[in-house]
VOMI-590441 format. One record per residue (C-alpha): y, z, x. Coordinates in steps of 0.2 Angstrom, whole numbers, plus 5000, padded with zeros to 4 digits. Layout:
residues N
YZX
...
end
This chain:
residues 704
461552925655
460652795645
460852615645
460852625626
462252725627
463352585636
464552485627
465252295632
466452195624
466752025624
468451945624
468351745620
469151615606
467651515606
466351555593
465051465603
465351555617
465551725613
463751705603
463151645620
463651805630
463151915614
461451865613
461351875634
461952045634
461452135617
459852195626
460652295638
462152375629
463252385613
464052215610
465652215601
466752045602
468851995600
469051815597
470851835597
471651875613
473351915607
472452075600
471252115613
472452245621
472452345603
470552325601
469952405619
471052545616
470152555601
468252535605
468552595624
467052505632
466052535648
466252355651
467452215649
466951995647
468551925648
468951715646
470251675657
470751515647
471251575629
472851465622
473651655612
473751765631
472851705645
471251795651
472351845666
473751935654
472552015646
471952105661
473852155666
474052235650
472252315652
472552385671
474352435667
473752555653
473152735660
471752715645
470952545651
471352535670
469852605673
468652495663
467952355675
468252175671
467152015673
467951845670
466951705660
468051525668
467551345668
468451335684
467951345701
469251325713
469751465724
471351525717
470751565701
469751685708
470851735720
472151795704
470751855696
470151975712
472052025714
472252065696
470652175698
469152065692
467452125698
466351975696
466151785688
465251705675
465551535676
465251385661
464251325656
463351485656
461751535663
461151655650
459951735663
461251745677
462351825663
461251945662
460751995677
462652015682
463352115667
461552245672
461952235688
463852275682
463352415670
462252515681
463552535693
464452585679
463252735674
463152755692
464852805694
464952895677
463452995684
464153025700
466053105692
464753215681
463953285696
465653275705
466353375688
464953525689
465053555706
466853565705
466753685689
465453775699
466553795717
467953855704
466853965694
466154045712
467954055718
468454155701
467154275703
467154315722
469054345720
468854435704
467354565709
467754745710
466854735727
467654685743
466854535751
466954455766
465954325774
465754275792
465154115802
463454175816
464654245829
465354365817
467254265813
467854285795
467554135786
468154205767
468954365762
469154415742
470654505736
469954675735
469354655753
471154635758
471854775749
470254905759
470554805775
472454785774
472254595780
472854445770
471754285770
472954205782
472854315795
471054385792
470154195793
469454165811
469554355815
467954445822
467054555807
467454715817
469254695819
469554655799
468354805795
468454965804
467055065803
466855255808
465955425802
466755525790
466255685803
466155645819
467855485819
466555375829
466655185829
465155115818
464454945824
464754835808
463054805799
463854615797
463054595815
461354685811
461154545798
461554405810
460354495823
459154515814
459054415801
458754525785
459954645773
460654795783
461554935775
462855045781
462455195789
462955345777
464455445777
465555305783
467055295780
468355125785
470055135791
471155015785
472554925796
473855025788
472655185792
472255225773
470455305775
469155255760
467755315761
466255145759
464655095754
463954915758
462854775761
462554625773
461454485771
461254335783
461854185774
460154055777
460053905769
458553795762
457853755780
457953925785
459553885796
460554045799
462353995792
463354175793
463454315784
464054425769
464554575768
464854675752
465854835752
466554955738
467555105739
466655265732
467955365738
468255445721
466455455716
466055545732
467455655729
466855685712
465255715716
465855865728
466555935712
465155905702
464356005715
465456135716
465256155697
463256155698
463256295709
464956385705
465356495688
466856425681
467756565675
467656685692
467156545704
465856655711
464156565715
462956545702
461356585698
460456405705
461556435723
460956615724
459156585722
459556445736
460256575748
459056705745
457656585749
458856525765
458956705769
457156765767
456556615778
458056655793
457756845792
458456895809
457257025812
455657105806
456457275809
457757215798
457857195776
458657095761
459357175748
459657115730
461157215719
460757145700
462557235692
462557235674
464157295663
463757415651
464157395634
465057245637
464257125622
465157265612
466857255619
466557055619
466257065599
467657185596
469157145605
468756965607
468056835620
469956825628
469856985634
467956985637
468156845650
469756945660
468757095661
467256985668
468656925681
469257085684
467557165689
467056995699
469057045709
468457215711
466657165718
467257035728
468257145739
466957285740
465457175745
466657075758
466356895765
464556945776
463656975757
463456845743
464156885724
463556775711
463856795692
462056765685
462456785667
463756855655
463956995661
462957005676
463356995693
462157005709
462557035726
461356975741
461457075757
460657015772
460157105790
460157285783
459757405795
458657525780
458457525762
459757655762
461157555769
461257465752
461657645742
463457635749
463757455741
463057505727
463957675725
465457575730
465157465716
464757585702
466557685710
467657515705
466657495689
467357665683
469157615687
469957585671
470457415669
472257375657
472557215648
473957185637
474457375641
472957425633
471557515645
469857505645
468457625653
466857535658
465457565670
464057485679
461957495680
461457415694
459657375702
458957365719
457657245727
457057245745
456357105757
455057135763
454857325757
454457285737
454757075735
453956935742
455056795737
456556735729
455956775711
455156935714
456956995722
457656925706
456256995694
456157165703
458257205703
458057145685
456957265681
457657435692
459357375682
458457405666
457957575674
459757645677
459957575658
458857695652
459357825665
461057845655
461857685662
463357715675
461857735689
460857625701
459257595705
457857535718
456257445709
454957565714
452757545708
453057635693
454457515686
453157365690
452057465678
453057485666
453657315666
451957255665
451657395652
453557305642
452657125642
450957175635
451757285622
452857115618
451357015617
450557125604
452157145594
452556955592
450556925587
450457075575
452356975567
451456795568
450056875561
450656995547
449557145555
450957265555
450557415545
451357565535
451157735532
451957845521
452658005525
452958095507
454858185503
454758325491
455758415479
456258575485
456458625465
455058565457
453758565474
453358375469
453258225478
455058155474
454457995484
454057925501
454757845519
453957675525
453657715544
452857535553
451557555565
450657435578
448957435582
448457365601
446957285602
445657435605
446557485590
447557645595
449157665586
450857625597
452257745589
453957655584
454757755597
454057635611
453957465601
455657465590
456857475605
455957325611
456057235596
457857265593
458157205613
457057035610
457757005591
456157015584
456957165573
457457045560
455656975556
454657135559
456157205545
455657075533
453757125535
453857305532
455057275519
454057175511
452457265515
453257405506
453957315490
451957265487
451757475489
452957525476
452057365465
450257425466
450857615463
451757555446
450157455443
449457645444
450657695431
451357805445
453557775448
453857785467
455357745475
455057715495
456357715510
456457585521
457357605540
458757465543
459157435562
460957395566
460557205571
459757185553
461457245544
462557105555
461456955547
462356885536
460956825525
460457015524
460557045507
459956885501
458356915511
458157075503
458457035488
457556895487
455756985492
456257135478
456056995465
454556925475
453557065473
454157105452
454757315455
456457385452
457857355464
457757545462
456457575468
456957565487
458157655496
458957595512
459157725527
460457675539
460957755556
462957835559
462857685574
462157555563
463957605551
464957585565
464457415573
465657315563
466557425551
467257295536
465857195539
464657345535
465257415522
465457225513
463457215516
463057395510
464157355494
463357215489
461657295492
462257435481
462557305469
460657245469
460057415461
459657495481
460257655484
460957725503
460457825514
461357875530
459957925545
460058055557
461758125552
462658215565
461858155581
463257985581
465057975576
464958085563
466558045554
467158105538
468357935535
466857825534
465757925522
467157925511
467157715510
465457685513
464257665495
463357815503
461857905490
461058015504
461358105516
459858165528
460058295541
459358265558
457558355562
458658395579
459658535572
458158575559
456958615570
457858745578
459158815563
457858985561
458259025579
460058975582
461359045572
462458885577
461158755572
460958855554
463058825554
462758655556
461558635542
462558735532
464158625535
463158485532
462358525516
464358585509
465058425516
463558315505
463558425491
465758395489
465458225491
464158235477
462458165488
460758175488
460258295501
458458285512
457958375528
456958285541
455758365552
455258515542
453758635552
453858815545
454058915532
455758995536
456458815539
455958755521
456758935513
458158935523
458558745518
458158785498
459258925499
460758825506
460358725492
459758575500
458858445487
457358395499
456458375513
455058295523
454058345539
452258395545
452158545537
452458465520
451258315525
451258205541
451558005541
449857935533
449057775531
449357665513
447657695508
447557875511
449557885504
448757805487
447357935486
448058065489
449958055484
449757935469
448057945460
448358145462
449558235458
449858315475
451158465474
451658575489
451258735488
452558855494
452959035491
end
């Protein structure tokens, strides 16, 4: 606080004297001046100054009532008061003093001594001032500590060196169960106590550690304290000596906060990690913890691991069709019956959607696991009713050994993976134990994915043709697009090995699309030849559930400038079947492009007669399966024949596949079928060699 700051006024009826005591004290302070004292009460309130010159003989009020009025208001008590007298005597002063004067300035006046007393006055004045200020922070300051420590969500509790409470918060006393009244002068380990969670034994406070020696100490973990009413929380905290600026030790603090819910949360949270939440079998991250527990306890090298990957056949199907409801009580039901097959000695875990894998450990033989298995594959047979509906499933499962065929947890996991995919292909409703030759063809799965991903990103797939004639006129009636992949050396991979493998990693879409297009730009150059083709196309079943489906295709058709007519679509009986209303929406507005549609391999699926009547069906071609032997079995020829009369009253296009011999094409042209294809009539050839020889020539078959 500044000098400049300071305010006095000077209280006097004599205009010579009060321009006397203004021109000694303007150079310390604000002078302001009353000549009147019957106003001087009015005119302090007013100015409220830091210090008050008052003349005691003034004929309106006396200097001496003045300064009753001015110490009997609350406003002005406070401010201090030096009297200005022309008298000496000693009970002048003594009123004055009594009515609270603090000093003299005596007449005639002594401008310097004036002076030097009103400074001296003043500074105690900003002195006391200063002094409240501090006085006021450190007060606001011990209020604002007070606030906090109380208000915290941490309990705190502070001791003095021997370990005695010295403060306790609130929350402290809700953990401890001790009020401030009766916690205050307490020893630290009485207020708070401390045991482990497992073991119930007392913990040594870490208040003491502090005081010992000298530095932060935390508490052990898993502690837990037990409060006066024996409510258990479980605790984490800190203490810190309390050292002051000399590096005296003054006490302690402790700071502790109840994670009672966190830690139970977090045993949830673990639960859920680890757990499926729909069966509440372990999952895939604790069984791969297990497996590596187990491999590294085995209890015997005589002794080996087994891992059971069970898969549910069929069961994205029945997830599609009857709904995820259903799916997921049929999940739970297998998981029931797996449960109580594998007992408490094994590990079950659900691993995926619908796979499930069992862990068994110290088994005497590889052939100790058939039993489980067999077991397993017995309860996946058993028919399982919901909503009074019932529903046949079955099992594939896959078998890996430690040590005999795995080396660590992944190669279990890799290896049941891949003898699962074996019973797959076995029929399904088998097991399996990963063998050499499944690592081969494993190996063999993942190169032949490579290739096909690079010949899609590449656009290096390739076409050939494979003609159709008619059986009338023994003339190319048109052509099937069959794709084909080249490996590096550049031998051909046949569809049959890389199609099914497309279809399982959903690259049939794309690969679709290319030979689709591939075979648009086919139909373009031959009409560029001033030759009419129309090409057939395969669609898989995954292609048809694509919503954008006939966008796509429609969209490359206009792309490449031919005839929507110019392409046929041949579709499989399962492909129909996959979603029924769905399917035939798609083929109708396909139909509506321009396209015609075939139906593929007829008779070898469901082979119902409801759904070729509400499909917008064109073609119907027979399967090579019953061609190929209809001129040596009398009931393979009744097939054909019922086949061709079932197309012909529904008034479509007839073509046999898989044509080799003579007597097969006369047999077939006498029943009246339209056409057919197979390697008699011409094998599947490349583009090139189809343009040569199909399109710039006019290639007739010729038959007698």
């Amino acid at each position: 606080m500044d000098f400049e700051t300071q305010k006095v006024a000077i209280i006097d009826d004599e205009p010579s004297t009060l321009l006397i005591l203004e021109s000694a004290v303007e150079a310390l302070a604000e002078v302001v001046t009353c000549s009147t004292s019957g106003e001087a009460l009015s005119f302090i309130n007013q100015c409220l100054p830091d210090l008050i010159v008052l003349d005691i003989s003034m004929p309106e009020l006396s200097g001496f009532d003045v300064c009753r009025q001015l110490k009997a208001s609350p406003v002005t008590a406070a401010i201090p008061i030096i009297f200005v007298t022309s008298h000496s005597d000693v009970e002048n002063e003594r009123n004055a003093l009594a009515l609270g004067a603090i000093d003299f300035i005596s007449k005639p006046i002594d401008i310097e001594l004036c002076r030097l007393r009103v400074k001296n006055h003043l500074m105690l004045q900003q002195q006391k001032h200063l002094l409240a200020h501090i006085n006021a922070q450190l007060e606001a300051e011990k209020k604002q500590l007070s606030v906090t420590l109380r208000s915290i969500a941490d309990g705190v509790i502070s001791t003095d060196t021997q370990g005695q409470v010295t403060f306790i918060n609130p929350v402290a006393q809700r953990l401890t169960g001790y009020p401030e009244h009766e916690a205050l002068g307490k020893s630290i380990d009485v207020i708070m106590e401390l045991r482990d969670a497992t073991s119930n034994a007392t913990m040594v406070n870490p208040a003491f550690y502090a005081l010992k020696e000298k530095r932060t100490a935390a508490m052990a973990f898993n502690t837990v304290l037990v409060s006066r009413e024996n409510q258990v929380f479980r605790v984490e905290d800190t203490a810190s000596p309390i050292i002051d600026d000399q590096g005296n030790l003054l006490g302690a603090v402790i700071v502790f906060q109840d994670v009672s819910e966190a830690v139970e949360m977090a045993v949830k949270m673990t639960h859920i990690t680890n757990h499926d939440q729909l069966t509440g079998l372990p999952n895939r991250v604790l069984l791969h913890d297990r497996i590596v527990q187990a491999l590294s306890q085995r209890i015997s090298p005589r002794s080996s691991i087994a891992l059971l990957l069970i898969d549910i056949d069929n069961f994205k199907y029945l997830n599609d069709s009857l709904g995820h409801r259903v799916g997921d009580s049929i999940i739970k039901s297998i998981a029931h019956r797996l449960k109580a097959i594998v007992g408490s000695n094994a590990t079950l875990a659900r691993v995926g959607g619908d796979e499930f894998a069992c862990l068994l450990t110290d088994i005497g033989s590889g052939f100790s696991a058939d039993s489980i298995a067999m077991a397993c594959l017995q309860a996946g047979r058993e028919p399982i009713v919901i909503n009074g509906k019932s529903h046949q499933l079955s099992l594939s499962i896959g078998i890996s050994l430690y040590p005999q065929d795995a080396k660590n947890a992944e190669e279990m996991m890799r290896h049941a993976d891949t003898a699962m995919y074996r019973s797959k292909a076995k029929g399904k409703d088998a097991f399996s134990f990963f063998s050499t030759d499944l690592q081969q063809a494993m190996h063999r799965r993942v190169e032949l994915e490579i290739i096909l991903r690079n010949a899609i990103e590449n656009d290096t797939l390739v076409i050939f043709l494979q003609p159709k004639f008619d059986f009338a006129s023994k003339s190319m009636m048109g052509a099937e697009s069959l794709v084909r992949l080249y490996d590096d050396e550049g031998n051909i991979i046949g569809p049959d090995e890389f199609i099914p493998l497309a279809e399982e990693t959903g690259l049939i879409h794309q690969l679709g699309h290319q030979v689709l297009r591939k075979s648009c730009a086919l139909v373009a150059k031959c009409n560029g030849l001033g030759q009419e083709l129309k090409v057939a196309v395969n669609v898989a079943a995954k292609q048809l559930s694509n919503p954008g489906f006939v966008k796509e295709v429609d969209q490359i058709i206009r792309n490449s400038g031919i005839k929507a007519s110019s392409i046929e679509l041949e579709v499989t009986e399962s492909a129909l079947m996959h979603d029924f209303e769905q399917t035939r929406d798609m083929l109708n507005a396909l139909t509506a492009l321009g396209l015609s549609i075939a139906l593929d391999d007829f008779g070898t699926g469901y082979s119902s007669l409801a759904y070729l009547r509400q499909f917008p069906l064109n073609v119907l071609k027979i399967d090579r399966s019953f061609v190929i032997d209809m001129d040596q079995e009398q009931q393979a020829f009744d097939i054909v024949l019922a086949i061709v009369n079932l197309a012909l009253s529904l008034e479509l296009s007839i073509v046999a596949e898989g044509i080799e011999n003579q007597a097969q094409f006369d047999a077939l042209f006498e029943l009246g079928c339209h056409a057919g294809q197979g390697y008699m009539l011409c094998r599947p050839i490349p583009e090139e060699q189809f343009l040569t020889d199909h399109v710039l020539l006019d290639n007739r078959i010729h038959l007698v």
